[in-house]
DOFILO-595447 format. One line per 4 residues: number of its first residue (from 1); their letters; for each residue x, y, z of N, C-alpha, C. Coordinates in steps of 0.05 Angstrom, whole numbers. Atoms other than C-alpha are relative to their C-alpha. Layout:
N
NUM> A> X/Y/Z/X/Y/Z/X/Y/Z ~ ...
***
This chain:
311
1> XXXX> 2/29/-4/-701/262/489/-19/-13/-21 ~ 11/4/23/-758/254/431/20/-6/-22 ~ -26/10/12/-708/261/383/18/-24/-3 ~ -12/20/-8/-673/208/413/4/-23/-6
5> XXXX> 25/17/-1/-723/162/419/-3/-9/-25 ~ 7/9/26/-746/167/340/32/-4/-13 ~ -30/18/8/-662/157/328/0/-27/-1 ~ -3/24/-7/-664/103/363/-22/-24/-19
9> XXXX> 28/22/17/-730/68/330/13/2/-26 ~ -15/9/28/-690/80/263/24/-9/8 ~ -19/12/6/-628/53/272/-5/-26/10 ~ 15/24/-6/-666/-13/310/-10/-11/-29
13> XXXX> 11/4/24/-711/-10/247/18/-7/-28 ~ -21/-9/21/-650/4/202/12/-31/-12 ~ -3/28/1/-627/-78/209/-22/-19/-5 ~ 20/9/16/-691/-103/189/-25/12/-20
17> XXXX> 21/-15/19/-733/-84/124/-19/-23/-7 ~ 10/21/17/-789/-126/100/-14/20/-20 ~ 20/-16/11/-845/-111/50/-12/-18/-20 ~ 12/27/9/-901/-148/14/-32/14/6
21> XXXX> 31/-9/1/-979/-138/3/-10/25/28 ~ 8/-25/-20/-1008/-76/43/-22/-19/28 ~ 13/0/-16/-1046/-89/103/-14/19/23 ~ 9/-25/-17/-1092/-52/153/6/13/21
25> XXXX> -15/-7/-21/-1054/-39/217/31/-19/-2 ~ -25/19/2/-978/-58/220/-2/-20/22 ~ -3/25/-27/-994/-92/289/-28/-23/-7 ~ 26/20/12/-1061/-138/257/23/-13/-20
29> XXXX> -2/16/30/-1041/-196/222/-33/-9/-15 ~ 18/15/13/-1082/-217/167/10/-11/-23 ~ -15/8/26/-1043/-235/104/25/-3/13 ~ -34/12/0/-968/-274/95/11/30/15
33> XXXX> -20/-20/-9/-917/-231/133/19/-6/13 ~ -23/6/-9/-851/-235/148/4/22/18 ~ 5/-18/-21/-839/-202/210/26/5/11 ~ -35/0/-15/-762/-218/238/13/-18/-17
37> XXXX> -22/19/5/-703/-248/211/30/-2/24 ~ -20/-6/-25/-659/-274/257/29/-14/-13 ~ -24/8/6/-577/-295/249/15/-14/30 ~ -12/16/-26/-551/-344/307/25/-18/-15
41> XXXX> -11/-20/-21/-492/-326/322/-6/27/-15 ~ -9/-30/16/-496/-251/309/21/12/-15 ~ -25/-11/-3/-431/-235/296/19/-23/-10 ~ -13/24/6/-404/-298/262/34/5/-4
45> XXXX> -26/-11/2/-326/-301/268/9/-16/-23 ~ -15/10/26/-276/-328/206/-3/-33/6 ~ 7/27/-1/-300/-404/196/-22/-6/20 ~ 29/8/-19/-362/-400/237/-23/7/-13
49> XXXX> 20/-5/18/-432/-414/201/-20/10/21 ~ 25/-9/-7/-491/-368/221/-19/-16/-16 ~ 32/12/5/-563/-397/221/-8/20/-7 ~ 20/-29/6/-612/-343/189/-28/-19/0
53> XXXX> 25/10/-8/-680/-367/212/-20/27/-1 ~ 21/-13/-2/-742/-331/192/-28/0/6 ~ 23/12/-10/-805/-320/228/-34/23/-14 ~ 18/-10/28/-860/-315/180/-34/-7/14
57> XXXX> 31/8/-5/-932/-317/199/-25/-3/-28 ~ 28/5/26/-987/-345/148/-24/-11/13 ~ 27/7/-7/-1059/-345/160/-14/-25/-8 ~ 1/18/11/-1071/-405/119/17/-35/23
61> XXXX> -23/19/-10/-1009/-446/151/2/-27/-22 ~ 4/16/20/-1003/-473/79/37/4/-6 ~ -24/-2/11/-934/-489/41/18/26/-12 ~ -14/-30/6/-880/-431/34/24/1/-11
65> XXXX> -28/-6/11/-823/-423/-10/16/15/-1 ~ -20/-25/-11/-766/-387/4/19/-2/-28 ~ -21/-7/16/-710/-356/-37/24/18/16 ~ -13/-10/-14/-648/-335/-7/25/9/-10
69> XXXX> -22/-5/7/-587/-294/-21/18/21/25 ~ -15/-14/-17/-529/-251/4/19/19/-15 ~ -31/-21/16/-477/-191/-14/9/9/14 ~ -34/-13/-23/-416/-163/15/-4/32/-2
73> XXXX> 4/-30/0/-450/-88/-7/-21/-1/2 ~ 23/-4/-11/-511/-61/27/-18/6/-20 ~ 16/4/23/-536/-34/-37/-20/26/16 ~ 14/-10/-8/-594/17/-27/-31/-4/-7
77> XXXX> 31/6/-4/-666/22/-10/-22/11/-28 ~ 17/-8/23/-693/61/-75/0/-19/-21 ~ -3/23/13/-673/0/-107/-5/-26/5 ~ 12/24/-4/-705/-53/-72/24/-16/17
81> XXXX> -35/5/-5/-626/-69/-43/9/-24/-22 ~ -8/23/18/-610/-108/-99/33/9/-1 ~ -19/2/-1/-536/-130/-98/15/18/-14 ~ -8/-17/15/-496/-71/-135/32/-20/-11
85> XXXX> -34/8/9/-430/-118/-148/-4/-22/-13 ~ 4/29/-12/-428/-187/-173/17/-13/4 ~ -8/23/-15/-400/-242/-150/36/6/-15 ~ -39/4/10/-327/-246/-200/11/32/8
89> XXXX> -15/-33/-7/-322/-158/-180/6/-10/32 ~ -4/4/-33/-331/-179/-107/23/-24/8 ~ -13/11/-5/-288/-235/-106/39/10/-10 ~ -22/-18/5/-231/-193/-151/10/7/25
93> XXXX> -18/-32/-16/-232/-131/-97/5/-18/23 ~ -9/12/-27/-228/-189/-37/27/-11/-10 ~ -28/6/10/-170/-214/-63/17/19/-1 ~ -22/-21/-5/-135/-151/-70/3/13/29
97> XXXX> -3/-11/-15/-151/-135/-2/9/-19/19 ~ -16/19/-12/-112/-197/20/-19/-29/10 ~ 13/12/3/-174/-238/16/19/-32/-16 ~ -7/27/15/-139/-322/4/-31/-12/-1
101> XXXX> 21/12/-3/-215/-353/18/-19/8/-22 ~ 13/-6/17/-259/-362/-37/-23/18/8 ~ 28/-3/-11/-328/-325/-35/-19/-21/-6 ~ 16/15/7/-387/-355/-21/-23/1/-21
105> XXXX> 18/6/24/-440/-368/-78/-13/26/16 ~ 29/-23/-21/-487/-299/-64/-28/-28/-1 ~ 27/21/-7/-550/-353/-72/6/-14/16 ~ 2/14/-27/-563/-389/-1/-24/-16/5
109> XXXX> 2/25/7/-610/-439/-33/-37/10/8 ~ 27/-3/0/-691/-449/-26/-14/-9/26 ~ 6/10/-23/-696/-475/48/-14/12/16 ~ 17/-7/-15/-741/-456/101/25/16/26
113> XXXX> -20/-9/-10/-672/-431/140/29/2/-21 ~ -26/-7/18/-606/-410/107/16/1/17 ~ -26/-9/-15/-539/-411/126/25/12/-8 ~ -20/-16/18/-474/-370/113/20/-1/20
117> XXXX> -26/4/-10/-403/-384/133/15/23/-5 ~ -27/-21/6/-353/-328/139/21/-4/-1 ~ -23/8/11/-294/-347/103/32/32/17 ~ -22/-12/-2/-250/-280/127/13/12/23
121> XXXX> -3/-7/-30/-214/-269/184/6/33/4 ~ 1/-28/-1/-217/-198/216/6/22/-12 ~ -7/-25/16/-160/-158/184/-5/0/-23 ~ 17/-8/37/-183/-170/112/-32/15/7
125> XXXX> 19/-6/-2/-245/-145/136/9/35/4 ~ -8/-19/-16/-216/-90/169/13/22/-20 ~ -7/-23/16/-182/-59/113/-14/-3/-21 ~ 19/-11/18/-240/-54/76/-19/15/13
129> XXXX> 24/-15/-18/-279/-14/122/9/23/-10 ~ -5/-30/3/-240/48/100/-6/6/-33 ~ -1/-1/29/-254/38/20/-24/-25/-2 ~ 26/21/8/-307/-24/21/20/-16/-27
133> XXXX> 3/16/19/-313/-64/-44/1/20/-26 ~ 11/-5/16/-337/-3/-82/13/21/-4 ~ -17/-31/-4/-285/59/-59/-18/10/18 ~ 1/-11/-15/-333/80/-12/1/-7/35
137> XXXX> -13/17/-28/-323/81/65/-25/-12/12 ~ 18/28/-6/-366/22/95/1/10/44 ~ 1/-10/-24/-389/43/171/6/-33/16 ~ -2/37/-7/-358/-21/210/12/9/32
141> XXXX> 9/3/-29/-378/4/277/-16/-28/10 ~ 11/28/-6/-394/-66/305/1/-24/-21 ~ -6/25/19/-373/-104/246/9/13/-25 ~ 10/-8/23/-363/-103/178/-24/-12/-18
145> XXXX> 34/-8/0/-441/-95/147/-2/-29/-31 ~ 0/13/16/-459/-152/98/-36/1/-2 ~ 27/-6/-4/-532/-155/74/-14/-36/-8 ~ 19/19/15/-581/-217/67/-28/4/-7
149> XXXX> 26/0/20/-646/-225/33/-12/-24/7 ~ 16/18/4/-703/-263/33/-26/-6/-20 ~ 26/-5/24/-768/-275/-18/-13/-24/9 ~ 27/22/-9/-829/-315/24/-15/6/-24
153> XXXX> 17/1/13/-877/-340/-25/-24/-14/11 ~ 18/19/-1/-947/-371/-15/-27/4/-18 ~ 14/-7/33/-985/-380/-84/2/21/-6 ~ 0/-29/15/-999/-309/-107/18/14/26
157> XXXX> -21/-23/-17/-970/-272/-44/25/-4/3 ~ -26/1/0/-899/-253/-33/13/21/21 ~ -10/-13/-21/-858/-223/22/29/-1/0 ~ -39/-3/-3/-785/-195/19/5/9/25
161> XXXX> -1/-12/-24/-755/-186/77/38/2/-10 ~ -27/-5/-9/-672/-159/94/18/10/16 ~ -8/-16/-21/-623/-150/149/21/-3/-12 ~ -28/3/0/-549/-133/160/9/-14/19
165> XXXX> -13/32/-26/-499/-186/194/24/18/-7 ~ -28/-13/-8/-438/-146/227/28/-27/-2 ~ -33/20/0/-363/-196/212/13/22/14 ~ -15/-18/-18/-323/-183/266/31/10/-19
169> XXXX> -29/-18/13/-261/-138/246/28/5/14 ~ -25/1/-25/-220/-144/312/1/-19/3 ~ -7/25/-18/-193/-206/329/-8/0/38 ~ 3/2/-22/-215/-223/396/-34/15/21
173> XXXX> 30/-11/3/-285/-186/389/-20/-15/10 ~ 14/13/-16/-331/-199/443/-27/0/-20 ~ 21/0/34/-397/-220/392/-27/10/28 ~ 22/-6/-13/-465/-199/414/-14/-36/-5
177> XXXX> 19/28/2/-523/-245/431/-23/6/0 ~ 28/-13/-3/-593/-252/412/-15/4/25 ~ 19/-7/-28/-643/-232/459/-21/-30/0 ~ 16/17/-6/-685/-291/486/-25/-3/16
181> XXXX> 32/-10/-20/-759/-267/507/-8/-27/-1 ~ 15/12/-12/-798/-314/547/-30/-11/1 ~ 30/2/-1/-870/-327/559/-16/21/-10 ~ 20/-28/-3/-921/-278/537/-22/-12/16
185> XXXX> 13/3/-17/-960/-276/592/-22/25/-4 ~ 17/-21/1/-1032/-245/606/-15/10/23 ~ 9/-8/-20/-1069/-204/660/-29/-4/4 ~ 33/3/-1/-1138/-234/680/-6/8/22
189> XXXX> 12/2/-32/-1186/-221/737/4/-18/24 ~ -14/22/-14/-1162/-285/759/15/1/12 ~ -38/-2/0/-1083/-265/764/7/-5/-21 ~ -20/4/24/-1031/-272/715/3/-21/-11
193> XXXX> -2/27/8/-1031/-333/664/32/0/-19 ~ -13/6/20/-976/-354/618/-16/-10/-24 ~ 21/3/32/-1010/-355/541/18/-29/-4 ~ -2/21/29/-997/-431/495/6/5/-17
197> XXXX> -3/-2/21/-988/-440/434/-23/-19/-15 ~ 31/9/1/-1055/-484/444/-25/7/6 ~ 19/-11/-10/-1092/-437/475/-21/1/14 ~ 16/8/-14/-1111/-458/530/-10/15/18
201> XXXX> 17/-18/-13/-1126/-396/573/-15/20/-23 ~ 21/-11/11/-1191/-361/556/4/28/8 ~ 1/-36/0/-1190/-275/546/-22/9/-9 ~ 20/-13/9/-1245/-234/550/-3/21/-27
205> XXXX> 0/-15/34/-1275/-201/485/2/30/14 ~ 4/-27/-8/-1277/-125/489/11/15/32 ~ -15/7/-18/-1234/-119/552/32/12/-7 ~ -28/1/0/-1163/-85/554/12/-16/28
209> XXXX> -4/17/-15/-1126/-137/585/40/2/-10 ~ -32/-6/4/-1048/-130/590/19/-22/-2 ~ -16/32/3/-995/-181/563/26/21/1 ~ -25/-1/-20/-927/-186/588/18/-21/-20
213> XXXX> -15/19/20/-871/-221/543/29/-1/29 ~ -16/-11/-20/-822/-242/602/33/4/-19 ~ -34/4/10/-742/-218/586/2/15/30 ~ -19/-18/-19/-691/-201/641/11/8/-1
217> XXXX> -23/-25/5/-641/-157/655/18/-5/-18 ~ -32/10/21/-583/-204/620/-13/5/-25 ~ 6/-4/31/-619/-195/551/10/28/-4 ~ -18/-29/17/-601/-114/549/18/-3/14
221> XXXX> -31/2/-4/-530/-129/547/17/17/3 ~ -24/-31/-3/-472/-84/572/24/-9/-22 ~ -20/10/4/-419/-80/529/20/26/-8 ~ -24/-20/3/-355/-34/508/-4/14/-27
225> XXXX> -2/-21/25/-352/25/463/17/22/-2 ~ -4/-32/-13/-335/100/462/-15/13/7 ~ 12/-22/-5/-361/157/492/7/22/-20 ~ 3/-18/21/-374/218/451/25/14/-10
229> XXXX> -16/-17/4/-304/250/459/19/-25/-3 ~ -24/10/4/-270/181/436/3/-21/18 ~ -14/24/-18/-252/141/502/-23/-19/7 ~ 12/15/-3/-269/82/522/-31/3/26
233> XXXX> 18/-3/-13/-340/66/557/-21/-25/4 ~ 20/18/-5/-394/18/580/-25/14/-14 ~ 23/-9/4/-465/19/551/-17/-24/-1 ~ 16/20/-10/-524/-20/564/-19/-1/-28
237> XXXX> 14/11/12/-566/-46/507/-14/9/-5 ~ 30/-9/1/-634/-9/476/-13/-26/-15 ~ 25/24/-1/-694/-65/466/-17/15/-12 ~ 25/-1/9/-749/-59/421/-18/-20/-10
241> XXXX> 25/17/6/-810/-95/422/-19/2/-20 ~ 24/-5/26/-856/-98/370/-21/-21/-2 ~ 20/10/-9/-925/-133/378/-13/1/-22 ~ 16/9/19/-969/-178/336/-31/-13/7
245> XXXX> 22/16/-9/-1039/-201/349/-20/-6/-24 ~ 24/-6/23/-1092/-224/295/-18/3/-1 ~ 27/-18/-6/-1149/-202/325/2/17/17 ~ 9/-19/-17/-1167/-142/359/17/24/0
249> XXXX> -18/-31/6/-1124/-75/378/26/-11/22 ~ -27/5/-23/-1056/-71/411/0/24/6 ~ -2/-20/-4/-1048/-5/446/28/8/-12 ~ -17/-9/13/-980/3/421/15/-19/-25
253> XXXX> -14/24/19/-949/-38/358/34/3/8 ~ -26/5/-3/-879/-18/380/14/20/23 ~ -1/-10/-22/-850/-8/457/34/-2/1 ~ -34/-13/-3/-774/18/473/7/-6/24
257> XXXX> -15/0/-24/-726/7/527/23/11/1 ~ -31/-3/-1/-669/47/540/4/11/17 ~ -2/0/-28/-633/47/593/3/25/15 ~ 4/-28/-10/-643/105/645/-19/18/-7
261> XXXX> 25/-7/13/-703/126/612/-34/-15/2 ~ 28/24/0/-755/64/604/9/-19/19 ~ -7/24/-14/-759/10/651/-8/-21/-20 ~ 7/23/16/-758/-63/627/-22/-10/-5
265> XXXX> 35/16/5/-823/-88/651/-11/17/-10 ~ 21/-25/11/-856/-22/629/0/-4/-37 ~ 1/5/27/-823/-34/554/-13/-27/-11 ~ 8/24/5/-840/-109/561/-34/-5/-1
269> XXXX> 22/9/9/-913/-105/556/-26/12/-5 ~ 16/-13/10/-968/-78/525/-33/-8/-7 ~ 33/4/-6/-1055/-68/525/-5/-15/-25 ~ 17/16/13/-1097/-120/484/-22/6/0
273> XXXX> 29/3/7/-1170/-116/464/-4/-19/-20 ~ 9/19/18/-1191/-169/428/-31/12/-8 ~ 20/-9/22/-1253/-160/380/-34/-11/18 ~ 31/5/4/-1338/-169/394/-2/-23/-15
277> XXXX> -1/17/18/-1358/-230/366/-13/8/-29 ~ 14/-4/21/-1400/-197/315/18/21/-23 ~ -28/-14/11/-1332/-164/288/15/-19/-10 ~ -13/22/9/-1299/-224/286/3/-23/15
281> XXXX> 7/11/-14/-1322/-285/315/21/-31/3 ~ -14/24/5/-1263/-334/304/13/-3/36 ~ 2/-4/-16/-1252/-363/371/31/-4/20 ~ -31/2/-9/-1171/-359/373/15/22/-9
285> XXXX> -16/-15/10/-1123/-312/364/33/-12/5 ~ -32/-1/-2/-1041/-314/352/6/19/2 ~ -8/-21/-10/-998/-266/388/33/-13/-14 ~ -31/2/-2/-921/-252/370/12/20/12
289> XXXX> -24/-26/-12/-870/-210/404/32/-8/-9 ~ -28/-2/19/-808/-194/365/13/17/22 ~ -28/-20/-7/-744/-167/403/17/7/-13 ~ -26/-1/20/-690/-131/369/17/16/21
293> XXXX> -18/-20/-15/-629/-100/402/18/18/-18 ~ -19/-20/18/-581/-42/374/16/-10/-4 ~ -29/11/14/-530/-86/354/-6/-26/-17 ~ 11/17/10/-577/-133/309/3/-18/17
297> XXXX> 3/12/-2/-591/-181/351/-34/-6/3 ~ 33/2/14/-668/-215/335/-4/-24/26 ~ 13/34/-5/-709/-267/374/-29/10/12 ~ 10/1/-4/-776/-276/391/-26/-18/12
301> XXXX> 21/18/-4/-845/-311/428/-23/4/-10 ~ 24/-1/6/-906/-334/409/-19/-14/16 ~ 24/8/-22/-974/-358/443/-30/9/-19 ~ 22/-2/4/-1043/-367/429/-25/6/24
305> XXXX> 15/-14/-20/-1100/-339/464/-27/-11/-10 ~ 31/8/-1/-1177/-369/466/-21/24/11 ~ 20/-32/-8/-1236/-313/467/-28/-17/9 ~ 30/4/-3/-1297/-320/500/-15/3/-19
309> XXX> 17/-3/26/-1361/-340/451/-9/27/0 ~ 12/-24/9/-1394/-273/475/13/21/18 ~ 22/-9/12/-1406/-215/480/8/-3/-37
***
């Protein structure tokens, strides 16, 4: 079941890469960082535009320039994924593969969101899954795999981030949906508060104190596949959380759910310590909780939290 487990955290992981100035714990912010990219709808069908919305945290909360692109080949990681085709090769091999719709421009412009229309309806897609763009075979379990890009700037720092967006390949392809976490909520002596984004409930310093991001059952979604020998099957959704705070410790930076194994609320929330003031006496912190599901879908909450002046 270990095994499993670290499968599972890479192929979750596998749909989003970022990377950008080093920092001291992956769950501490302190420098620019791009953290999720999300695509609403997931699964965009032939003439339907996906949103790609990115959620970027800067300590500053100063001006950020974006750069945005896209390719029809995944490209690999020893290379930064830079596009391996361009644009008049990719538009050629779509055309031979019964591709009438132009492609779109790979650049998706300097906006603080991007968007991308999928010009091709399923079976052109579909008979490129067995040969791709490039002769090799293109894995178009849950779609066929397209990659976008991003490049956050703010003055000297820079942050690339990249996921894959599945085009459906079956006509009639039920699409996934993002996950839509809730409140992050926190555990006081008091009872249970719901966190701001003004920060209006107060958390003790030095204190593990337990936050709670609410999602319900409908977020890990059932939906149709195979089972191992081929036939058809139901399967329920794996959830991973991944936790941001800018001060103090998180007991775990990244909590799992899958089904028959983890419970929800158990994956849904995780220990806090915030800092001593003589550590770091700033008297607010920002929290994020990122969801991702096994079939790329992204979404996430945020909240602020107020620290007692002492100890």
């Amino acid at each position: 079941m270990t095994l499993n487990r670290h499968v599972l955290f890479g192929l979750l992981l596998a749909g989003f890469t970022g990377c950008g100035a080093d920092f001291d714990s992956p769950a501490q912010l302190s420098k620019l960082r791009l953290l999720a990219l999300q695509a609403a709808p997931v699964n965009p069908v032939a003439g339907e535009t996906a949103t790609l919305t990115p959620l970027v945290y800067s300590p500053s909360g100063g001006a950020l320039e974006f750069a945005w692109s896209w390719c029809p080949v995944l490209g690999q990681p020893n290379d930064g994924y830079v596009c391996p085709i361009t644009h008049d090769d990719a538009e050629s091999r779509l055309a031979a593969a019964g591709a009438t719709a132009s492609l779109p421009a790979f650049d998706l412009g300097t906006g603080p969101v991007a968007s991308f229309t999928n010009p091709w309806p399923p079976e052109v897609l579909a008979a490129l899954c067995g040969g791709g763009l490039e002769g090799e075979i293109v894995d178009c379990r849950g779609g066929f795999p397209i990659r976008v890009s991003v490049r956050v700037a703010e003055g000297a720092e820079t942050q690339r981030g990249t996921t894959v967006i599945r085009l459906p390949v079956t006509p009639g392809a039920v699409p996934n949906v993002n996950p839509v976490p809730g409140a992050i909520s926190i555990d006081l002596p008091s009872g249970t508060r719901d966190l701001n984004d003004a920060g209006s409930v107060q958390v003790p310093r030095l204190q593990d104190s337990l936050l709670h991001v609410a999602v319900d059952d409908a977020q890990a979604e059932l939906y149709a596949g195979n089972d191992s020998g081929g036939g058809p099957a139901t399967f329920r959704e794996t959830l991973l959380f991944t936790w941001f705070a800018e001060l103090g410790g998180l007991d775990n930076h990244r909590t799992l759910f899958i089904d028959g194994v983890d419970t929800l609320d158990g994956a849904a929330a995780d220990k806090w310590k915030p800092p001593a003031t003589r550590d770091d006496d700033r008297p607010m912190s920002r929290l994020f909780v990122v969801v991702r599901d096994d079939r790329g879908g992204v979404g996430w909450s945020s909240a602020a939290a107020s620290l007692e002046a002492t100890p």
